[in-house]
Structures are given as C-alpha cells and as structure tokens.
C-alpha positions as CSV (number, residue, x, y, z in Angstrom):
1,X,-15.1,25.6,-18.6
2,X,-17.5,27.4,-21.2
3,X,-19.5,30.3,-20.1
4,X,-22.8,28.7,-19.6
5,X,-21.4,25.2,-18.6
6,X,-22.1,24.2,-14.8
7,X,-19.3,21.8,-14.5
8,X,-16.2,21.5,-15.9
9,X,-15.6,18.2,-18.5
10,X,-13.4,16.4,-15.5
11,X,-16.6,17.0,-13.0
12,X,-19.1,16.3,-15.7
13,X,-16.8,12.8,-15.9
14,X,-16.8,12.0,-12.5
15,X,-20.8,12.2,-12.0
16,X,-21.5,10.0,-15.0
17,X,-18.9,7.6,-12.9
18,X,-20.8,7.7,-9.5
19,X,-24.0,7.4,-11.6
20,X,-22.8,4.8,-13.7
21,X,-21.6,2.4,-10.9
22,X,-25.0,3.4,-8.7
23,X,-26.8,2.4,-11.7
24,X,-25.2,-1.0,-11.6
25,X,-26.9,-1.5,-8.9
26,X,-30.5,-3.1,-8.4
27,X,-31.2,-2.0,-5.2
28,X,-31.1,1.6,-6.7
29,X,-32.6,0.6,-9.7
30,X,-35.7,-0.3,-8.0
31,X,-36.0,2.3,-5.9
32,X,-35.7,4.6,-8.1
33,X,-38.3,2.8,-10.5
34,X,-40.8,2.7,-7.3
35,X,-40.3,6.5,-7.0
36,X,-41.2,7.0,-10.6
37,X,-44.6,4.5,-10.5
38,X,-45.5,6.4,-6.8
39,X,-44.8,10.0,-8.4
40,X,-46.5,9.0,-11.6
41,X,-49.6,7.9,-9.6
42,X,-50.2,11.6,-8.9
43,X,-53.0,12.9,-11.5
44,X,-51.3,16.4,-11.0
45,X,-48.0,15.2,-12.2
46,X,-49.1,13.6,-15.2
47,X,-51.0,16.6,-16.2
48,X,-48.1,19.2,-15.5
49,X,-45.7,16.5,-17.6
50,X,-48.3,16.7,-20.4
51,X,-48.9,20.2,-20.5
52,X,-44.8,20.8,-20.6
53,X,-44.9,18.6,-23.4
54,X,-47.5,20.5,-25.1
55,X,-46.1,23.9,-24.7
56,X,-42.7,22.3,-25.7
57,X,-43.8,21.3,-28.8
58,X,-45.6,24.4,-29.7
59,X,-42.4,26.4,-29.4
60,X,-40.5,24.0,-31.4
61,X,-43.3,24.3,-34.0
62,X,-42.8,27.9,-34.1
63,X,-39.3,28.4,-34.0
64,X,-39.1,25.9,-36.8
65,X,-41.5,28.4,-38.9
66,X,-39.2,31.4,-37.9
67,X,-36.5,29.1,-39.1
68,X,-38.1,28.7,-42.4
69,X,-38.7,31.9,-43.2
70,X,-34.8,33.1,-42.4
71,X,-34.0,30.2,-44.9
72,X,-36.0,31.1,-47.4
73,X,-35.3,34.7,-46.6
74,X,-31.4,34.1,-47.4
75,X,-31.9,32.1,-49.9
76,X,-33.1,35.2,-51.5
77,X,-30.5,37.5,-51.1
78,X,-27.4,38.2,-53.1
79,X,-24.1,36.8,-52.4
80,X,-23.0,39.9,-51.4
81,X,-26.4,40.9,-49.2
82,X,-25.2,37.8,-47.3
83,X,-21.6,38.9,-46.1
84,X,-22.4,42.4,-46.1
85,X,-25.4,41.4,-43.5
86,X,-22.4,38.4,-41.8
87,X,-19.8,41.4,-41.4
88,X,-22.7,43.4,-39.7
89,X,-23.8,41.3,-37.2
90,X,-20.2,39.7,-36.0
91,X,-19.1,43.9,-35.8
92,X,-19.1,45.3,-32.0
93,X,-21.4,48.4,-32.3
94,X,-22.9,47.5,-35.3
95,X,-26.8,48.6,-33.9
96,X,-28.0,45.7,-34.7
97,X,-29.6,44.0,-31.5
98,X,-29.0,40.5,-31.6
99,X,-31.5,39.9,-28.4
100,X,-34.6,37.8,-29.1
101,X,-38.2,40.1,-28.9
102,X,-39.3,40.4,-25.7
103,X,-35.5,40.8,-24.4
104,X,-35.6,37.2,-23.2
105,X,-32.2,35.5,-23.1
C-alpha cells in the first residue's frame, strides 16, 4: 500500500465487488434513491451541499491562479535556473520548506 492509501488495491477490489453486485440489485437501488430524495428534502442539506460547492470552486479558482503564476514564473527562467532550483528542492536539508503557508498539509 502507498502511504496515504486506506486500503490496499486487493481490498479496494473486493468493495467495488460487494458494491457492484449490491448495485445490481433494485431493492437497493431504490432504497437508496429514497434516501437521497428524503435527505435532499432537508432545506439544510441543500444549502450545506451548495455552499461546499461554492467554497470548492473558489479554491480551485485560486490554486489555478497560483498555478499560473508558477508557469509563467518558470517559463521565465534559464535553463539552468530550472535544475539548479529541481536539484534544490529534491535535496534533504536544502532549507527550503516545501509546506504550503499556513503549515496546512
């Protein structure tokens, strides 16, 4: 397993088994579609899932201009700016801190 992963690839293949033959079912189909129109009902819920949604796509919206600006920020180095800057960060001790701002992981 991969540090990060939950469940190893022969686990992750035996739950999309049970789900896939529960699926097949339409007894559980149905149920859980009823679930889903009951939860949905809920005013709350639909706010909270629209408000995720929002926040979501503010975050992509900036980490896609932080992206551009690293593109266009490379793009404007030398050749040799770029692997000097590659062998930094891939060096243990280097000092550079490769932790997002506000030390979030």
């Amino acid at each position: 397993m991969k540090l990060g992963e939950r469940h190893s690839p022969e686990s992750r293949a035996r739950i999309s088994g049970a789900v896939r033959r529960a699926m097949a079912s339409p007894d559980v189909r149905r149920k859980i579609s009823e679930r889903t129109k009951a939860a949905m009902a809920d005013p709350a819920v639909r706010r909270k899932i629209s408000e995720r949604t929002k926040e979501g796509r503010v975050k992509r919206r900036l980490r896609d201009a932080e992206l551009l600006l690293l593109r266009l920020a490379w793009g404007a180095t030398s050749t040799e700016a770029r692997a000097q800057f590659l062998a930094e960060i891939v060096q243990p001790n280097s000092g550079i801190k490769l932790e997002p701002p506000g030390g979030a992981t």
